[in-house]
FINUPA-590670 format. One record per residue (C-alpha): residue in three letters; x, y, z. Coordinates in steps of 0.02 Angstrom, whole numbers, plus 50000, padded with zeros to 5 digits. Layout:
{"Ala", {X, Y, Z}};
...
% end
This chain:
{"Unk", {50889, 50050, 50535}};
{"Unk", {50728, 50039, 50403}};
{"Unk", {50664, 50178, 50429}};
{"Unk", {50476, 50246, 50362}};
{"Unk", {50439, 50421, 50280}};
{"Unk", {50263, 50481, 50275}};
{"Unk", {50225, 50600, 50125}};
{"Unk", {50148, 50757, 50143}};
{"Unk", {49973, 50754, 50030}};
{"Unk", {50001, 50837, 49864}};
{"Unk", {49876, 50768, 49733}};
{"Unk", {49939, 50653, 49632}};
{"Unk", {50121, 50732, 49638}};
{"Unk", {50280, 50721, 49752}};
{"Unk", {50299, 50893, 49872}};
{"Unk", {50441, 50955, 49910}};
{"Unk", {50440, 50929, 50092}};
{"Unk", {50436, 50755, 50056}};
{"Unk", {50579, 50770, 49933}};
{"Unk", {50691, 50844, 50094}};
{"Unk", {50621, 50716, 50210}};
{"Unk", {50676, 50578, 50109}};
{"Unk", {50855, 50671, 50125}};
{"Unk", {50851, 50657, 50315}};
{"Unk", {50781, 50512, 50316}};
{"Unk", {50934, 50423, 50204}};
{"Unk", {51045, 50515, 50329}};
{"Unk", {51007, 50389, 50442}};
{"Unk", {51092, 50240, 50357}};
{"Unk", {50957, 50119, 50323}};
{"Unk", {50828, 50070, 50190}};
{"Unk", {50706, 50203, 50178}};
{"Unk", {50524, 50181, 50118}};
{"Unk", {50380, 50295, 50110}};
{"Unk", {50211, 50294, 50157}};
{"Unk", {50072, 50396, 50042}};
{"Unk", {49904, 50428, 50044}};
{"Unk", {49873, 50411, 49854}};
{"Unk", {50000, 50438, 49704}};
{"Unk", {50101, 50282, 49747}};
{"Unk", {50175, 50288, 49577}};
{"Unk", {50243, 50454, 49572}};
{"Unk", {50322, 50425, 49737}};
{"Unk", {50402, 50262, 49678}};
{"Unk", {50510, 50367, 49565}};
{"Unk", {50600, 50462, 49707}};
{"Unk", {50784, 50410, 49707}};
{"Unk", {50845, 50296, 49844}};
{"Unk", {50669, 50253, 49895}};
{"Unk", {50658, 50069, 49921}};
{"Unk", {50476, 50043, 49931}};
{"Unk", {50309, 50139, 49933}};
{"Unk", {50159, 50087, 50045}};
{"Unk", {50016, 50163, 49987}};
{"Unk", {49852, 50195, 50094}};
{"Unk", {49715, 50196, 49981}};
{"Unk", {49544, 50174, 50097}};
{"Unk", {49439, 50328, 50084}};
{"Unk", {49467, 50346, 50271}};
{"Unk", {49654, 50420, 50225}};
{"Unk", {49600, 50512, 50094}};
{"Unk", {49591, 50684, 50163}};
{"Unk", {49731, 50659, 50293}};
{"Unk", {49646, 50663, 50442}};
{"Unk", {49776, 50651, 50583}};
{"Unk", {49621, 50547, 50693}};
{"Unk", {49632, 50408, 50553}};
{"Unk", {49816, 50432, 50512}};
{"Unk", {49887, 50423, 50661}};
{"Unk", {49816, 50233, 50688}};
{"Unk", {49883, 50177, 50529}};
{"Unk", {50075, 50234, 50551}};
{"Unk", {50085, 50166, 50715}};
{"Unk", {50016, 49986, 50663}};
{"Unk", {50155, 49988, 50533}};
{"Unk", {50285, 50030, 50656}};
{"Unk", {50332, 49837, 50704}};
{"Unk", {50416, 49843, 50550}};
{"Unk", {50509, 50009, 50565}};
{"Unk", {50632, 50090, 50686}};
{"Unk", {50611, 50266, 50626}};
{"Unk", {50447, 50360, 50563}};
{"Unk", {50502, 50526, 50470}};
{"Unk", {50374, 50663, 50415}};
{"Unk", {50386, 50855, 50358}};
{"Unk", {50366, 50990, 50507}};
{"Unk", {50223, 51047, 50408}};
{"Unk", {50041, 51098, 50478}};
{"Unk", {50029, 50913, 50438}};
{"Unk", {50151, 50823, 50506}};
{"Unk", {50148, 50929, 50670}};
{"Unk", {49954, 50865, 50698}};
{"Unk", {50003, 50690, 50660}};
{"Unk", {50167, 50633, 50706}};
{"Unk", {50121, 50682, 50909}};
{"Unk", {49990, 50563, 50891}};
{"Unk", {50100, 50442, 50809}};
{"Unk", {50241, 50465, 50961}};
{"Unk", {50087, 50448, 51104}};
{"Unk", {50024, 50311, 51039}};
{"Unk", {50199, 50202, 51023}};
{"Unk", {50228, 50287, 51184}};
{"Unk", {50391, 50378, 51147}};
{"Unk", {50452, 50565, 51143}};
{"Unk", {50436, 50654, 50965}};
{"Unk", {50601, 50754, 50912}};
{"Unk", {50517, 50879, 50845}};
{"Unk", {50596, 51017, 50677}};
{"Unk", {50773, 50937, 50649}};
{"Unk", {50886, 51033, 50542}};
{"Unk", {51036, 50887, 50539}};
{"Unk", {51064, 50711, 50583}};
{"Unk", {51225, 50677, 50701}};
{"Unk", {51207, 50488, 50723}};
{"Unk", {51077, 50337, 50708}};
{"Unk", {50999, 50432, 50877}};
{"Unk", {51065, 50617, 50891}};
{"Unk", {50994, 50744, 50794}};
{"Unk", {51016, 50931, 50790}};
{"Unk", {50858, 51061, 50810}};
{"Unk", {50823, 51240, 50835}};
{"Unk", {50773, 51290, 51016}};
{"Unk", {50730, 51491, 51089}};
{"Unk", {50668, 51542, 50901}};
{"Unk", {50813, 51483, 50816}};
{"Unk", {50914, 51582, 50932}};
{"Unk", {51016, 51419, 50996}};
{"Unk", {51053, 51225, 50921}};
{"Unk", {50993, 51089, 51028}};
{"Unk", {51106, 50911, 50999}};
{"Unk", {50973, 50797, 51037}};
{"Unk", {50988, 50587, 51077}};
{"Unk", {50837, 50514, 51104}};
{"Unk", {50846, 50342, 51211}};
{"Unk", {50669, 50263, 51142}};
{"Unk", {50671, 50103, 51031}};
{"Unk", {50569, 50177, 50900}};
{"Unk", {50603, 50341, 50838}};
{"Unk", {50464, 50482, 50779}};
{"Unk", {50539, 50645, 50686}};
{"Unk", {50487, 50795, 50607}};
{"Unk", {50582, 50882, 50497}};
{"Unk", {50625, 51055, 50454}};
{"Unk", {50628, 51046, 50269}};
{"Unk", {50710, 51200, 50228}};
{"Unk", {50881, 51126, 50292}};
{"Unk", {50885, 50972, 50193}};
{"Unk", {50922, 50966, 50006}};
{"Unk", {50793, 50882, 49905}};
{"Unk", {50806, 50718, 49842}};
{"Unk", {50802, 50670, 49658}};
{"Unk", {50603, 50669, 49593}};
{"Unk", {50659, 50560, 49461}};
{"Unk", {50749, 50394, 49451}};
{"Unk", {50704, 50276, 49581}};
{"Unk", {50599, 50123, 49523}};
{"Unk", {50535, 50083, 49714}};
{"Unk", {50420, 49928, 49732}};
{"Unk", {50231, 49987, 49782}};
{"Unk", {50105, 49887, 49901}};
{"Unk", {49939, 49928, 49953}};
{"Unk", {49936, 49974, 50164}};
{"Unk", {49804, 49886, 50256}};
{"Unk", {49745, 49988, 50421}};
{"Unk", {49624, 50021, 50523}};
{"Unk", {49525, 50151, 50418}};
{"Unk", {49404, 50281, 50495}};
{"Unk", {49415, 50309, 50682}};
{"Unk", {49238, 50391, 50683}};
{"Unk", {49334, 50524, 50779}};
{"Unk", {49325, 50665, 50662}};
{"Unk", {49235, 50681, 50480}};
{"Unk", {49304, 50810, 50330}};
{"Unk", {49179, 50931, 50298}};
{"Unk", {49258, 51049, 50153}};
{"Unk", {49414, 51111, 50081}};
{"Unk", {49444, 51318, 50059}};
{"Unk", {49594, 51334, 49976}};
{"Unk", {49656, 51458, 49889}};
{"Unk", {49727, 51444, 49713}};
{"Unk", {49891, 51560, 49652}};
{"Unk", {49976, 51528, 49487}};
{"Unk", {50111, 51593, 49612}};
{"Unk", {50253, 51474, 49676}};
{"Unk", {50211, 51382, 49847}};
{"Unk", {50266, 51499, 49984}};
{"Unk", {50385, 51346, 50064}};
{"Unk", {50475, 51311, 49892}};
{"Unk", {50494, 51473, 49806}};
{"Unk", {50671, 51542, 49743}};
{"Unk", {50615, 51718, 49759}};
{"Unk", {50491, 51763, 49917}};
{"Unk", {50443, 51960, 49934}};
{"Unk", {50356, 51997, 50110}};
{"Unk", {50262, 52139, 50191}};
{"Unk", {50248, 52176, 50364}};
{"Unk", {50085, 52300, 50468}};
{"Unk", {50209, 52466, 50361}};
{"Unk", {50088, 52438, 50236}};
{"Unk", {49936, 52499, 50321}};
{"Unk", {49784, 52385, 50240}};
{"Unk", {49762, 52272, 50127}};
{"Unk", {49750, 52367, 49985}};
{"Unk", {49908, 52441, 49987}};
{"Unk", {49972, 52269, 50051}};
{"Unk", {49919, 52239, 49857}};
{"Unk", {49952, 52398, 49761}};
{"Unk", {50144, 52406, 49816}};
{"Unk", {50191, 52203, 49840}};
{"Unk", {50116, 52117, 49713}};
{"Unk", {50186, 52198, 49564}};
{"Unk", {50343, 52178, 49632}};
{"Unk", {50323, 52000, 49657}};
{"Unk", {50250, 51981, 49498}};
{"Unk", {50391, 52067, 49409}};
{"Unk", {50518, 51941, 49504}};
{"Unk", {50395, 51791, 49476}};
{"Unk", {50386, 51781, 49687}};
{"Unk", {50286, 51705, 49790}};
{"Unk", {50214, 51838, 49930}};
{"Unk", {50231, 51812, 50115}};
{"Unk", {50194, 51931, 50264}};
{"Unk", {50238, 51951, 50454}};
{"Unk", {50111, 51927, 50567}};
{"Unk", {50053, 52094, 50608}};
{"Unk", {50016, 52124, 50439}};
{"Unk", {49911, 51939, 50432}};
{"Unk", {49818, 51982, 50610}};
{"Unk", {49789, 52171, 50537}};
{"Unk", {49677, 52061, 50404}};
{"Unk", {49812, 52121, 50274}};
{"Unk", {49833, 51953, 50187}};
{"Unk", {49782, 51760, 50225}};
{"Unk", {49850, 51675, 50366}};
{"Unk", {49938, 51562, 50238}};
{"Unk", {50067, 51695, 50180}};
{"Unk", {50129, 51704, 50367}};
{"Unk", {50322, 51686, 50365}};
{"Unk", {50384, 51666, 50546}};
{"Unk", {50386, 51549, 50702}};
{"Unk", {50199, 51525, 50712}};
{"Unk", {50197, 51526, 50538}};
{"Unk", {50321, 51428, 50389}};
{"Unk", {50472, 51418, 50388}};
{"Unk", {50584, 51474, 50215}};
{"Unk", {50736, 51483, 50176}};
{"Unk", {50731, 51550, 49961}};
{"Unk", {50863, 51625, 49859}};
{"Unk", {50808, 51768, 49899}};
{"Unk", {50705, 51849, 50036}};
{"Unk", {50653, 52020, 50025}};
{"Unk", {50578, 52110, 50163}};
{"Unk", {50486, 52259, 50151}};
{"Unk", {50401, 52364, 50304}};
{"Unk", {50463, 52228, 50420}};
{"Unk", {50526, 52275, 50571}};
{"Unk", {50609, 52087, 50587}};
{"Unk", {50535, 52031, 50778}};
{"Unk", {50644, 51886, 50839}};
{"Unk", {50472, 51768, 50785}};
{"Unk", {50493, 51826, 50605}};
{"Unk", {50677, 51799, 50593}};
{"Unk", {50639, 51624, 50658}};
{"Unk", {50544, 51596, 50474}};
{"Unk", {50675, 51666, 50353}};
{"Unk", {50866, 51705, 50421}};
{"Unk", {50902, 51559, 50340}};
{"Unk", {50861, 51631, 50160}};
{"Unk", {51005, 51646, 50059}};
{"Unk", {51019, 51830, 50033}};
{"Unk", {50915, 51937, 50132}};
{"Unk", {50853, 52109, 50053}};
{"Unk", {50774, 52255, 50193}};
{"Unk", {50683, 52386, 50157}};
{"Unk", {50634, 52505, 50294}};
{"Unk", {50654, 52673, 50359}};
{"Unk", {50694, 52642, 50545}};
{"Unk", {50890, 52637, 50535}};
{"Unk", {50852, 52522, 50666}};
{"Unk", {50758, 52413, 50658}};
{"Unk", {50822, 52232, 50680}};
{"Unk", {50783, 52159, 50513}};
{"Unk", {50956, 52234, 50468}};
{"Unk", {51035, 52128, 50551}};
{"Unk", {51028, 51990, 50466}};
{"Unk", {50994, 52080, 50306}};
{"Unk", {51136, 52072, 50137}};
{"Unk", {51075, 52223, 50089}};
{"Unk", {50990, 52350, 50177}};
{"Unk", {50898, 52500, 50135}};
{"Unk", {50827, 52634, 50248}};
{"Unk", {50693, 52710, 50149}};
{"Unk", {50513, 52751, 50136}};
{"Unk", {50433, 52589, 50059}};
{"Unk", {50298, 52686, 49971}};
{"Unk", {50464, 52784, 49868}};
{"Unk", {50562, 52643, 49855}};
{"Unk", {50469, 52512, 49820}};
{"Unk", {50382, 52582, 49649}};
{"Unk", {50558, 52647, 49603}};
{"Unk", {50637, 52483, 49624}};
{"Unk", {50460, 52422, 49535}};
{"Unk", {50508, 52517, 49394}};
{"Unk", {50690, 52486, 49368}};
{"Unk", {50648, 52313, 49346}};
% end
């Protein structure tokens, strides 16, 4: 089985995602290759990567799933598996990818059972699905949080230029808001410190999080409530409309832990509460628990460190 990984857009550097997608997509048993939109090079150094294709037509350059699509499926004749991160990416282009070869996506796999059965979460991560799809060609997302990442360094992959179909005239890229953090990436970080609606505004989302996080060197995530309240950015959202984590260590502060945010980040390592409803369900999933008023504890434990 050859099968293809698209990489998730990161400059002209290898993600992460792409790192664990490489993982899954070894799991299958055949040669993988990868397809990137830019930084061929730095892909070609990924270990067991046999060979980069890389799309370099200014149609591709900003990702757009219209053009994208088009160009993984015409490269599918050669390829019995396309692989790509179950990132806000990969979930707008791989259904266009499985709609156009006409097959069913398996969508967020956490573990590969066989060249055709897969393993994914179902009900919020409340129940395991074993999966076995029956179409020729296969098209996966993957949840990249249960994959180890595969070497950056080491491979010496062969790179070729893709020709496709380029721009669609579908859809056009108009501008780029992003917001720049000398934090670590919400998706990758060791240490993540969140902050649910307990918090009250944004403000004191600021005053009582962030120097925590910065004394742990954490990236900052937040429930929903507290990114619909207008707390944060819709980009720190941890949870199952939101990403998915699974760090060192998670700590969670004024979260009540609703079955969608548990969906984002039981998988953390260690899992640190803080919250002064002895019931509320975050602790139970937490390691260590703590039912206490954030606004005392949080400073104190601010302090201490």
């Amino acid at each position: 089985m050859t099968v293809l990984v698209f990489a998730e857009p990161h400059g002209d550097s290898v993600s992460d995602a792409t790192l664990a997608t490489v993982t899954a997509a070894a799991a299958l048993g055949g040669p993988v290759h990868i397809l990137a939109l830019g930084a061929g090079d730095a892909h070609a150094s990924i270990a067991g990567v046999e060979k980069v294709i890389v799309a370099d037509d200014a149609a591709y350059a900003n990702g757009l799933a219209e053009n994208v699509a088009p160009l993984i499926s015409g490269l599918m004749d050669g390829y019995d598996a396309v692989l790509a991160p179950a990132t806000t990416t990969g979930k707008n282009i791989m259904p266009r990818v499985a709609a156009q070869l006409d097959v069913m996506q398996v969508s967020d796999i956490i573990s590969v059972e066989g060249p055709k059965t897969f393993k994914r979460p179902i009900y919020a991560g409340n129940a395991i699905a074993t999966v076995e799809s029956s179409d020729a060609k296969l098209v996966i997302t993957v949840r990249t949080t249960a994959f180890d990442k595969a070497a950056a360094e080491g491979g010496s992959a062969a790179v070729e230029a893709a020709a496709g179909p380029g721009d669609a005239g579908l859809s056009s890229f108009v501008g780029l808001d992003a917001v720049e953090s000398d934090r670590p990436e919400l998706t990758s970080a060791g240490i993540i410190v969140s902050g649910g609606r307990a918090l009250k505004d944004g403000p004191t989302f600021e005053q009582y999080i962030t120097p925590l996080a910065d004394k742990l060197g954490a990236a900052i995530g937040a429930s929903r409530a507290a990114v619909d309240a207008g707390y944060v950015p819709n980009d720190y959202q941890v949870g199952q409309t939101g990403k998915i984590v699974a760090p060192d260590v998670y700590i969670a502060i004024g979260i009540s832990g609703a079955i969608q945010h548990l969906a984002g980040m039981k998988d953390s390592k260690t899992i640190v509460a803080i919250n002064k409803d002895p019931d509320a369900p975050i602790f139970q999933v937490a390691d260590i628990g703590l039912v206490a008023d954030l606004f005392n504890a949080v400073p104190e434990l601010t302090e201490k460190l």
